[in-house]
N, C-alpha and C positions, 0 to 999 in steps of 0.2 A: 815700720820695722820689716828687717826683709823675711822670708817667707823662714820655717823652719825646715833645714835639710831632712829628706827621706829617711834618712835613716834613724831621726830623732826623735819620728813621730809616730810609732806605737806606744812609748813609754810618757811621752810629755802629756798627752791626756787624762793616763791615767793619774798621775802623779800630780797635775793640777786638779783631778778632781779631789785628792785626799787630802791637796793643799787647802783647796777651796773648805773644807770642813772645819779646818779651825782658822782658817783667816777671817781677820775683822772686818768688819762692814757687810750687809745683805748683800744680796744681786738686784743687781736694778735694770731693766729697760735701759735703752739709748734713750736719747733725747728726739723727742719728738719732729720730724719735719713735715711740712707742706707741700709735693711735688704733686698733686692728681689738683690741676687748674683748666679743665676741661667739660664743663659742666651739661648734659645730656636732655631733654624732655621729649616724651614723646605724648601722642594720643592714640598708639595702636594702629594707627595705619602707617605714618611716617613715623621719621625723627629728628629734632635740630640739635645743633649743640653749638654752645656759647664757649667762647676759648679765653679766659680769665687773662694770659699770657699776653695773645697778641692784639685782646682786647676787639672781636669781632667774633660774627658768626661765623662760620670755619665751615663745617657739614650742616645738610639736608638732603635725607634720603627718601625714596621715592614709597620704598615698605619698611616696617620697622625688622625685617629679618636680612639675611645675608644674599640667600640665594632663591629663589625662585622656585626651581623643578629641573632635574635632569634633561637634560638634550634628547631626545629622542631622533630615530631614522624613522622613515615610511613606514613600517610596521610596528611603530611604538616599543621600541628597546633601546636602550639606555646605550649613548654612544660614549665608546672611551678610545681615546689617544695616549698611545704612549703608556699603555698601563692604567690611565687614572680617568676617571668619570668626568666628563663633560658636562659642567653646570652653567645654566643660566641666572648670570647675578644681578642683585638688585645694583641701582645706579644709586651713586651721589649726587646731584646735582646742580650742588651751590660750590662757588669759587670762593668767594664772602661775600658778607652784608655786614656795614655795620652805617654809625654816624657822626656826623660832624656838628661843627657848632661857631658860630660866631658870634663874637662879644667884645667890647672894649675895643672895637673896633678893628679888629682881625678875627681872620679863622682859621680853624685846623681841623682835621680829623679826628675822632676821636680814640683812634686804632696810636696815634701816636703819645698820648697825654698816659701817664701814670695811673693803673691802676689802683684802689683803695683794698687789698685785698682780705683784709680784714673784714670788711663791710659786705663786702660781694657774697654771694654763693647764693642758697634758695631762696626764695621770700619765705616770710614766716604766714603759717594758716591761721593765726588769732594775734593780737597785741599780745606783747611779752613770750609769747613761744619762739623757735627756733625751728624754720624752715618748715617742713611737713607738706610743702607742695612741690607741682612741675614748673615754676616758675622761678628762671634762674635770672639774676641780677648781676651787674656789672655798676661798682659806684666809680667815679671819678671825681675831679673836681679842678674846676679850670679858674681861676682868680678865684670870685665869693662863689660861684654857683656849683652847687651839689650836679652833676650829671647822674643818673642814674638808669641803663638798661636793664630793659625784661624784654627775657625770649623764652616762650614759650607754643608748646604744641597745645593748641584748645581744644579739650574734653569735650565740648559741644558738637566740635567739626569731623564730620567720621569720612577724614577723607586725608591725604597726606598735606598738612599746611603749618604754619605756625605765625607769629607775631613778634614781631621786632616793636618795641615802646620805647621812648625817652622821654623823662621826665627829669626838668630843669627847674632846681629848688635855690633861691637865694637865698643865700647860710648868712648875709653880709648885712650891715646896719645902712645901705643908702639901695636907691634902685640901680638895678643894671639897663642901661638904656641900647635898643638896634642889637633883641637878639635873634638868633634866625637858629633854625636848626636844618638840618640835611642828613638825607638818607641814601646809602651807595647800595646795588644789590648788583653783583655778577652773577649769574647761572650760568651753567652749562649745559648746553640740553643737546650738543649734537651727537657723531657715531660713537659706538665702543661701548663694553660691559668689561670695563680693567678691575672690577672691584669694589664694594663699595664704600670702602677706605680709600679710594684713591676716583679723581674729578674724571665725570664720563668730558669726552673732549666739547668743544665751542666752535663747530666749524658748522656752516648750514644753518644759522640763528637769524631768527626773523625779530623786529618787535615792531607792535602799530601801540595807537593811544586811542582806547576809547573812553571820551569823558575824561577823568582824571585815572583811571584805572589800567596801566601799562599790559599785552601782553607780551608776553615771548613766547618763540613755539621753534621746534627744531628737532631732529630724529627723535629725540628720547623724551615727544609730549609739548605739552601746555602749560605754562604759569603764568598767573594773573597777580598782580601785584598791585593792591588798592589801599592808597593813604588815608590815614587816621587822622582827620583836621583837616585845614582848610590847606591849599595849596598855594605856595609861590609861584613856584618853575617847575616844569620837568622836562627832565633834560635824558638824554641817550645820545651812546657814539659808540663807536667801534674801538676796538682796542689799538688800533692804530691811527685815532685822530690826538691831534698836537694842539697843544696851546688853548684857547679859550674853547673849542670845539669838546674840548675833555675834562668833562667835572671832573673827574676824580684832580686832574693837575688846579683847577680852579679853584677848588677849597684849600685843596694843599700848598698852595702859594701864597696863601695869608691874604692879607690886604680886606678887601668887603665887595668882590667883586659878586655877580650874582649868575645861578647857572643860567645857560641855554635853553630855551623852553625846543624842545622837538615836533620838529615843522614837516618831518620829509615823512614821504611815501614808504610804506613798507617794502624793504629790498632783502634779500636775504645777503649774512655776510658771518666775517668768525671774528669773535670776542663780544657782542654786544654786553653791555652794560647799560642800567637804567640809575637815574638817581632823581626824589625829589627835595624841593627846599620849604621848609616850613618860616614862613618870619614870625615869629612869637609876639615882636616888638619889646615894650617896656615890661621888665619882670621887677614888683614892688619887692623890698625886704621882707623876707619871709615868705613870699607866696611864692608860687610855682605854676609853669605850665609845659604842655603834652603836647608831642608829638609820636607818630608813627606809623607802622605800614604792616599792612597784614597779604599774606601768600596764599594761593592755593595753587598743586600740581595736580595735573590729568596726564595721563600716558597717552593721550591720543592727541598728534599734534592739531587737528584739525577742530580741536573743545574747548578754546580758548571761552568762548560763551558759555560752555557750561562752569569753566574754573571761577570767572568770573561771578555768576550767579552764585554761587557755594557763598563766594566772599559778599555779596550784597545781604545773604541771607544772615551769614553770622554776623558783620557789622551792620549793616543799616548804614544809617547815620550817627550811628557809635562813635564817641571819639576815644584815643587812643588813653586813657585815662580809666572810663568805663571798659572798657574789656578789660583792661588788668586785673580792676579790683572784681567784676564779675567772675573771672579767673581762678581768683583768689577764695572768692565765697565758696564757690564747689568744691577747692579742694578741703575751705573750712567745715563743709557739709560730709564729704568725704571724710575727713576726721572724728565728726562728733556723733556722726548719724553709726558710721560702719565699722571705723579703728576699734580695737577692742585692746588698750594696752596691759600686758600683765601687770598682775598688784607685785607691789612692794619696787616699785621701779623708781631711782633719782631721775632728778630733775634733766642731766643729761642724759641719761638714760632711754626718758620719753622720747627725749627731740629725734636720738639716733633708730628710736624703734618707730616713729610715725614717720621717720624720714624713709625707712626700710619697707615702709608699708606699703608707701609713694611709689619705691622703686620696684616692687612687687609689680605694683596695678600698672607701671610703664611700661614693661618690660612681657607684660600680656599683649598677642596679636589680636586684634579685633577685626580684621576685616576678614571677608568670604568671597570677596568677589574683585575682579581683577581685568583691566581693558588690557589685550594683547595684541599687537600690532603683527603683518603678516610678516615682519621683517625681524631677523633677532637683533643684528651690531650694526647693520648699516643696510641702506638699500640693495634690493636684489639677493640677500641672502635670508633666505626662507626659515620660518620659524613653524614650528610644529608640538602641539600640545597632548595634552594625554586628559586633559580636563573637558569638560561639555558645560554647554551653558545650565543659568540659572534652571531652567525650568528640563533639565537633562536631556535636551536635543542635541546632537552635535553640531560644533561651533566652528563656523568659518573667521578664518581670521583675515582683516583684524576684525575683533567682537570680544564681547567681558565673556569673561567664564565665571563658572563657581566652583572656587577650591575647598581645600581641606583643613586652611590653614587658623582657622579663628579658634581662642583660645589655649593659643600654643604659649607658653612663656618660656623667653631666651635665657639663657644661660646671662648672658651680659647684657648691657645698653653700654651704645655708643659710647667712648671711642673703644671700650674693648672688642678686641676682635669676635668676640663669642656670641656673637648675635643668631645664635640656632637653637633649637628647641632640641636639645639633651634630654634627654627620658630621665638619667641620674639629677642633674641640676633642677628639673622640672618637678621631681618627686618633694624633694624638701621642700622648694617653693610652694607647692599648693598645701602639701603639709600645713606652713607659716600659714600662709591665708586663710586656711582656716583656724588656725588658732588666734590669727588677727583679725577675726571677724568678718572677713572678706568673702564670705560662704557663695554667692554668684561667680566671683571670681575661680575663689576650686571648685568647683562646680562642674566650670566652662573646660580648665586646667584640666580635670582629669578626665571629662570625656572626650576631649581631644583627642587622646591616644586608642580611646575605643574607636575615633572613627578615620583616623589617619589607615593612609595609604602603606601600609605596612605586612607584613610579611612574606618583605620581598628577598630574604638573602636564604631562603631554607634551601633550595637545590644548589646552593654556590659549593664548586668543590672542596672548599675549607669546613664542610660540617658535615660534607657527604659518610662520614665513618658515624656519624654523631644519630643516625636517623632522624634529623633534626625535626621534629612538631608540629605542625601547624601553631604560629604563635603572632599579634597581634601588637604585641612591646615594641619598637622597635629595637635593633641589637646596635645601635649605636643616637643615633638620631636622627632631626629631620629639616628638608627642605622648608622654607616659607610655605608653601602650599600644602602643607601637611603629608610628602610625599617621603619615607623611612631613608633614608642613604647614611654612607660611610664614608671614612676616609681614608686615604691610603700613602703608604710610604713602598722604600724596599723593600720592605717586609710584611707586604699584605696590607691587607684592612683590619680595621676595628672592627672587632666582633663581639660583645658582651653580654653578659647576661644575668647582671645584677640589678638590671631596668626590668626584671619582672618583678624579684623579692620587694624593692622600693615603691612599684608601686601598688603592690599587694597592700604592703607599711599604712603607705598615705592613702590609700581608697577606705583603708579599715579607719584610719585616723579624723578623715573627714568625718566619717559617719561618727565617729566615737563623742567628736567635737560639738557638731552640725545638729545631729539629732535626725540627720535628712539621711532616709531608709532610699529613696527614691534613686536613686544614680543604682546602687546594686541590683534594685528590684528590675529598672530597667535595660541594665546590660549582664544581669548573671549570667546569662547564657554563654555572653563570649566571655567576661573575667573565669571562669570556670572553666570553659575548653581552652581557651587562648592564651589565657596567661597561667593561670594556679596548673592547671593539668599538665600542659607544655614544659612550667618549671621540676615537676617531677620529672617528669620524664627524661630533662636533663642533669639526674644523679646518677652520678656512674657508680655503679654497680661493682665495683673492682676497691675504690675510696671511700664512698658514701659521699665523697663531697660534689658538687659539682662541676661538668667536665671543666676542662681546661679552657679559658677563655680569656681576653684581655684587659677585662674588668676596666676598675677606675682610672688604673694610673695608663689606660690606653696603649699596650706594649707592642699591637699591632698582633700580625702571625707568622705562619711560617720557619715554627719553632719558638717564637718567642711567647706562644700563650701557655697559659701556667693552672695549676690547677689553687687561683689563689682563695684567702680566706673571706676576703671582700665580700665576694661573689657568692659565697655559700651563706656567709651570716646575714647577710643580705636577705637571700633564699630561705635561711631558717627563720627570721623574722618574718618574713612575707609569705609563708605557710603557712605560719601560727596562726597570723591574722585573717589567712585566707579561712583558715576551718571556720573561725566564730563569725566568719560572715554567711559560710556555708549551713550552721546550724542556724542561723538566724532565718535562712531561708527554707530551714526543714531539707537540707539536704546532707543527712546524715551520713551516708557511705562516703561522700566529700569531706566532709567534716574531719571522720578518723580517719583519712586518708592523707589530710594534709598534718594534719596534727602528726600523725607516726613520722609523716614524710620530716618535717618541718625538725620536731625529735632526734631524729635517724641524721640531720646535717650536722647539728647541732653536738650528738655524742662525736661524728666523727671530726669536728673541729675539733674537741676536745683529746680524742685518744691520737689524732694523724697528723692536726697541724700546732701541737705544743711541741717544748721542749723540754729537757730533762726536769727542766724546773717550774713548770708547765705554762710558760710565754707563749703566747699566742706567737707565731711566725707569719709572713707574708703570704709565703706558699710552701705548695708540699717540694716542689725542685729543689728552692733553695734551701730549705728546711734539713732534708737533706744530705747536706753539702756540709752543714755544720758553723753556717757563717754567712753573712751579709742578710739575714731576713728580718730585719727589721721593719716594721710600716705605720704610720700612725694610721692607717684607713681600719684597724683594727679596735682603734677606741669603740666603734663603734658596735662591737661585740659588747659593750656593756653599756654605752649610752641606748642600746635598743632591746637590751632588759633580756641579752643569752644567758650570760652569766654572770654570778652573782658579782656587783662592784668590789664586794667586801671578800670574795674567794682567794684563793689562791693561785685560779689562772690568772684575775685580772690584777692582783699584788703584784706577783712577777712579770706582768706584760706593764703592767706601768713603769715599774721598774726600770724596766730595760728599755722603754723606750725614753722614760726622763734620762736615761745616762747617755743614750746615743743618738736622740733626734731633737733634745731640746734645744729651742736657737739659739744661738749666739746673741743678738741683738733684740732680743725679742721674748714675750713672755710664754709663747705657744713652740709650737714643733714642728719640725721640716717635717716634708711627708714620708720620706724614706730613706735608705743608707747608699742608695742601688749608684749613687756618684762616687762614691767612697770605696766604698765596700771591695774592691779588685784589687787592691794595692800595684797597680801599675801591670796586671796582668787580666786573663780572661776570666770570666766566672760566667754563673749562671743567667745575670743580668746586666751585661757589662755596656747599655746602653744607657749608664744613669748621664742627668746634666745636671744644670744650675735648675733647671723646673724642679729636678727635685728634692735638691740641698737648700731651697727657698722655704721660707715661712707660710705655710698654706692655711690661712684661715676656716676654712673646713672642718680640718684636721685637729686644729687647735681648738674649735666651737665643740664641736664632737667630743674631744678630749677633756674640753669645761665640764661637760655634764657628765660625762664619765667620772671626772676627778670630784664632783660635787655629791656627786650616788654611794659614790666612795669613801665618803666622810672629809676629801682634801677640799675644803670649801676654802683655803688661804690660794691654794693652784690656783683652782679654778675662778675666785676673784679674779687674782692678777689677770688673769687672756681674759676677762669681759672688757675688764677696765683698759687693759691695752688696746684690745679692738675696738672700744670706746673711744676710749683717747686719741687714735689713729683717728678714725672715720671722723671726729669733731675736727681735727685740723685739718681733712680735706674735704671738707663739706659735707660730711654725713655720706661718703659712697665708701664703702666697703670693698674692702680690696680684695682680690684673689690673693696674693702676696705679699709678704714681704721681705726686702731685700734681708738674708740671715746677717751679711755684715754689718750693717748702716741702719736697717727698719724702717727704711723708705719702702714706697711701695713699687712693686714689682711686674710687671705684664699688665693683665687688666681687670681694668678698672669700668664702671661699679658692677661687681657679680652680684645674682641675686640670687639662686637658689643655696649657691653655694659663698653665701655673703652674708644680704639682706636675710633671707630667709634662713636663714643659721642662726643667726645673732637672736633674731624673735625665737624661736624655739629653743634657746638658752636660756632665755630670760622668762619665757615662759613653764620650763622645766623647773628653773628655782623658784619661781612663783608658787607653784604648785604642792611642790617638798613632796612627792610620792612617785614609788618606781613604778614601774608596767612591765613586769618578767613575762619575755613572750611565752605562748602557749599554758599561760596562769600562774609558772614555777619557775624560779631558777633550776636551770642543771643539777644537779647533786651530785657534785664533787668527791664528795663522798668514795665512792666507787672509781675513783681516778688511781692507779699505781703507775709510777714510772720508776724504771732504774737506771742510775747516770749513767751515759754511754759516751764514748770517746767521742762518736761522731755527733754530739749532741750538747754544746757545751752550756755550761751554766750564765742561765741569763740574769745572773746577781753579779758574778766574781769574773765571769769571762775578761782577759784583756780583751780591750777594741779591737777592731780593724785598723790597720793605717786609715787615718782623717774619720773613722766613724763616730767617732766619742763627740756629741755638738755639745751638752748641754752645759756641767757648770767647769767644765774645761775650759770653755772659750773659744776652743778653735772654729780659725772662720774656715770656709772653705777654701779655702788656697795656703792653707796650711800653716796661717797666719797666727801666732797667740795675740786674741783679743779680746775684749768686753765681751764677756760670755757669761759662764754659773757666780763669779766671783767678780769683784771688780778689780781692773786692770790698775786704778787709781789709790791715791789715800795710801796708808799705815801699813796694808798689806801688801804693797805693791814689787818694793824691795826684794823679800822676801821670798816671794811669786818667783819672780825670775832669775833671783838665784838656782829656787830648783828647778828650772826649765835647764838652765846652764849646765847644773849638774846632772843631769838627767840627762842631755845631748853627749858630752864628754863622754860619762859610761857608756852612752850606746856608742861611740864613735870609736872606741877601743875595745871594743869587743868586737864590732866591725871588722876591726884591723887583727883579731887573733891576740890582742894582748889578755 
């Protein structure tokens, strides 16, 4: 249907919403689809990932983070071009791997045969459960025979590697006779740091054979690549050999021919590729057999014997059968020894919280130490570090250093782009973990941040008015090495500072959970100057709230930071908690220090950023303005126990945000209006896009527990079971988004703090059935008067904004009426769009002066 004219669309929302009140039929969710076929594992120092799609291994990275550390000049300061920070990023280093198969007396690939994709996704941790490990699966099936891959990153190996498995099951009543299996692996290991979404190049690639164990080596390291089972052939060529000289054309051209075993001397050249051939021979009905190849990288090209050794140590004489199910065992030990899943949870409910548990403990950095070569992208161009080695001598390169980066958790794993360690994203997640029983894990999580490389933006001239603190949080997030940075547009950097209240939240939360006194006892000194002290200090004295900054939804600076509510409630949560950790320690003047402090944001939330009818608003600018402040980052003013669920700020702030951010296709809420909200002109936030007219899972988890505290236990159903529902049809990964028109999923994918570790703390929350009002009380509302003001309009009866009305309106974003609060379909449909018609008509004449 084509879009609705501008001029139709202040009134059609409203007027479907009061349609939608007596039309027949509920609101339902879209129909569920399957688009995230990308499946991730890591073990904390790499990462691989299996690609459902094109049915091959696709990535392998070198650390499981993004970027490395800052560029630095001769005197160790941070070099920037053109405006923006020069960072050193981790490599990709896989073109693909995957394999092939011959039977019946031909062969193919197995990157070309149909995937099962029903069957596919994790391995399950016990019989009859669902998924719960790092070990992702790929079925096919080529005549009678079952194909099935596993790739996963091995929990045993603390070092970047992973394992490619094929196991060939005859589903068929007679034998399959003359079968062989084959395995393709491209790397890329020569110059360039493009990203590591994107293949470091293949030029300067060496590979030799020792034994059966291939290596490669080439600017960007060492990789040893040792088969699982006995070997046919092993074959290598260059990307530019033809004909029988190139397996890859050799299996791909069918027939039964057999690879080239590799004879030549080590030369260096660009493209190499290795492959080996497994003959299985005769597979009886019903039985199966294994093939496979296991990896290890070293960033030093000249350690091809030491990558090697790693791999002899974890296989042995393993075959590719036993390391799977060995695989398999730890993470079933991992589930039964550590998972802790909330009571009163269904049956899919488990799979998606043990799966969430998995994607927690992946998405933890485990390494400290790091080989760095004197070269950064290519020869002759000098690399320069700010780290020293293990034993804090200073390090000539090339030589390992010891970073900062162990125990950081990403925001995302593979293929989403957010593979950094977020202070915000990082707070929930350790949060989850420890209410997931994962207690070493938060542990590790939140002293991380005590001992990262941070408090580096205080003299920058964007806080210079701010007397900015000595503080210890990072104000956006951090490098791989545990080194604080930001990011930047036209408008400045990320600056924020609601990564101290959060992890004030989760330091108190662990202990609450944990029972473990030990993390505070050991770092009071800096949580107390660094973080709790530093956050008062940033209460401006003029609002009570705190200063202006770019918070969650990252708006950058340069006039675009805001004095939003995120930021403060955040702040007044993570004082409250900070005092009862302060009394815990017998440090009384701290105590009522933060308590008043924590109090004192908390009232001025309540008196500076409501509105007449006392809706919580985004910020005090737009607030204001009288218009566009809507945010769901605000549920979390009552999922974190400011105000009472059952008040009257948070009545009218649900209110208004079910009328204007609920989604269209979806059972939760965009996260803001700030796309809408300008009706074709400027406003206070006129930078909104699709990020944030999109369905934010976050905000909707947040929003659950809110709406569940609240007495709306029928809401707050729907978004579990949605994000349930979702995450089961795309293998249990949890998405940052989803699309508001369609409810597909959106950017990326699998987030975990703000995903995985949401979801458990939902489920946990209902488990539990009891609030926690920070600082021991809700607010007391009580003492709240407001008088309607012109510039303040009513957050019940307000009209919308042009396009802001999401929820049982329907409007998609592009101004579209669609599957929204009402359905577009059925009895009421008719009807529906008569008064959309009539509705357009009158505004379209009064447009014209009639």
């Amino acid at each position: 249907m084509a879009p609705v004219p501008s001029p139709y669309r202040r009134a059609v929302p409203l007027l479907l919403t009061l349609f939608c009140a007596v039309a027949p039929g509920a609101r339902a969710e879209v129909a569920i689809q399957r688009t995230f076929l990308r499946l991730p594992s890591s073990n904390g120092h790499g990462a691989v990932m299996l690609d459902l799609e094109q049915k091959k291994v696709t990535h392998f990275r070198e650390h499981l983070f993004a970027t490395e550390e800052p560029i630095i000049d001769a005197v160790g300061a941070d070099v920037f071009e053109r405006g923006q920070p020069k960072v050193v990023h981790s490599r990709d280093l896989l073109f693909d791997a995957f394999f092939g198969l011959r039977s019946g007396g031909t062969q193919r690939w197995l990157s070309t045969q149909d995937a099962n994709l029903e069957a596919s996704g994790y391995a399950p941790w016990a019989p009859g459960k669902t998924a719960g490990t790092g070990v992702a699966t790929l079925v096919q099936k080529v005549g009678t025979l079952e194909v099935t891959t596993y790739v996963f990153a091995p929990q045993s190996v603390p070092h970047a590697s992973f394992v490619m498995a094929l196991r060939v099951r005859n589903t068929g009543t007679a034998a399959v006779t003359g079968v062989s299996a084959f395995s393709l692996h491209n790397f890329h290991l020569g110059f360039g740091r493009p990203g590591v979404m994107a293949e470091t190049d293949e030029n300067g690639e060496t590979v030799e054979l020792t034994g059966d164990v291939f290596s490669e080596k080439g600017f960007a390291g060492a990789l040893a690549a040792r088969p699982l089972g006995a070997v046919a052939k092993k074959a290598a060529w260059l990307s530019s050999a033809t004909g029988s000289q190139n397996g890859f054309n050799v299996v791909n051209g069918g027939g039964s021919q057999d690879l080239q075993d590799f004879t030549a001397q080590p030369s260096a050249g660009t493209g190499w590729a290795t492959a080996y051939q497994f003959n299985l021979g005769d597979i009886a009905a019903g039985a199966e057999k294994w093939a496979g190849v296991a990896f290890a990288h070293h960033a030093n090209p000249e350690a091809g014997a030491v990558a090697r050794q790693w791999l002899a140590d974890f296989a042995g004489a393993t075959d590719a059968k036993t390391l799977v199910e060995a695989e398999l065992a730890r993470w079933e030990t991992f589930q039964r020894d550590t998972v802790k899943v909330p009571a009163g949870v269904a049956t899919d409910e488990e799979s998606l919280v043990r799966q969430s548990a998995v994607v927690l403990h992946m998405a933890q950095v485990r390494e400290s130490d790091a080989f760095l070569r004197e070269w950064l992208t290519k020869d002759g161009e000098a690399r320069l570090t700010r780290f020293k080695a293990a034993n804090g001598s200073p390090v000539t390169l090339p030589g390992t250093v010891r970073h900062a980066g162990k125990g950081a958790v990403l925001a995302s794993l593979p293929p989403g782009q957010w593979t950094y360690a977020w202070i915000r994203d990082g707070a929930y997640a350790a949060a989850a973990m420890a209410t997931l029983g994962m207690r070493s894990d938060a542990r590790d999580a939140l002293a991380y941040y005590l001992n990262a490389d941070s408090g580096r933006f205080r003299d920058w001239r964007e806080l210079q008015s701010y007397n900015m603190p000595p503080y210890i949080i990072t104000l956006t997030r951090y490098h791989g090495f545990g080194v604080e940075e930001t990011d930047f547009n036209e408008s400045g950097p990320n600056l924020e500072f609601d990564g101290f209240g959060l992890f004030l939240w989760s330091l108190r939360h662990y202990e609450q959970v944990t029972g473990d006194a030990s993390l505070v006892d050991e770092y009071w000194a800096t949580v107390s100057t660094k973080v709790a002290d530093a956050l008062v200090a940033l209460i401006d004295p003029d609002t009570g709230l705190i200063r202006p900054d770019s918070s969650i939804w990252e708006t950058h600076w340069n006039g675009r930071q805001r004095a939003w509510a995120y930021t403060s409630l955040t702040a007044a949560r993570g004082l409250c908690d900070a005092a009862v950790l302060a009394e815990r320690k017998g440090d009384a003047d701290r105590a009522l220090r933060y308590r008043n402090a924590g109090n004192g944001i908390r009232r001025a939330l309540a008196e500076k950023l409501t509105d007449a009818n006392f809706a919580l608003g985004s910020n005090l600018e737009e607030l204001k303005t009288g218009r566009g402040y809507w945010d769901s980052a605000v549920f979390d003013a009552f999922a974190f126990g400011l105000f009472d669920p059952k008040g009257k700020i948070a009545t009218a702030t649900m209110r208004g945000l079910d009328l204007r951010l609920s989604s269209p296709a979806g059972a939760g809420w965009q996260r803001n209006d700030d796309r809408y909200d300008h009706s074709g002109g400027a406003d206070v936030s006129p930078w909104g896009s699709e990020y944030d007219s999109a369905e934010w899972v976050i905000v909707s988890l947040r929003g659950a527990t809110a709406k569940r505290l609240a007495g709306d236990t029928a809401r707050a159903d729907r978004v579990l079971n949605w994000v349930k529902d979702q995450s089961l049809k795309n293998y249990l990964a949890v998405a940052e988004t989803y699309d508001e028109s369609n409810g597909t999923y959106k950017f990326n994918v699998p987030m975990v703090g703000f995903g995985a570790g949401a979801y458990a703390l939902a489920l946990a929350q209902r488990a539990e059935a009891t609030a926690d009002p920070a600082c021991g009380a809700y607010f007391d509302e009580s003492t709240l008067t407001k008088e309607p003001d012109a510039g303040t309009p009513d957050a019940g009866t307000q009209e919308p904004d042009a396009g802001t009305q999401r929820p049982d309106a329907g409007t998609s974003t592009d101004g579209d009426v669609g599957g929204g609060g009402c359905n577009a379909t059925g009895p009421g449909a008719l009807a529906m769009w008569l008064v959309v018609a009539l509705a357009g008509a009158v505004l379209a004449l009064r447009r014209r002066g009639a």
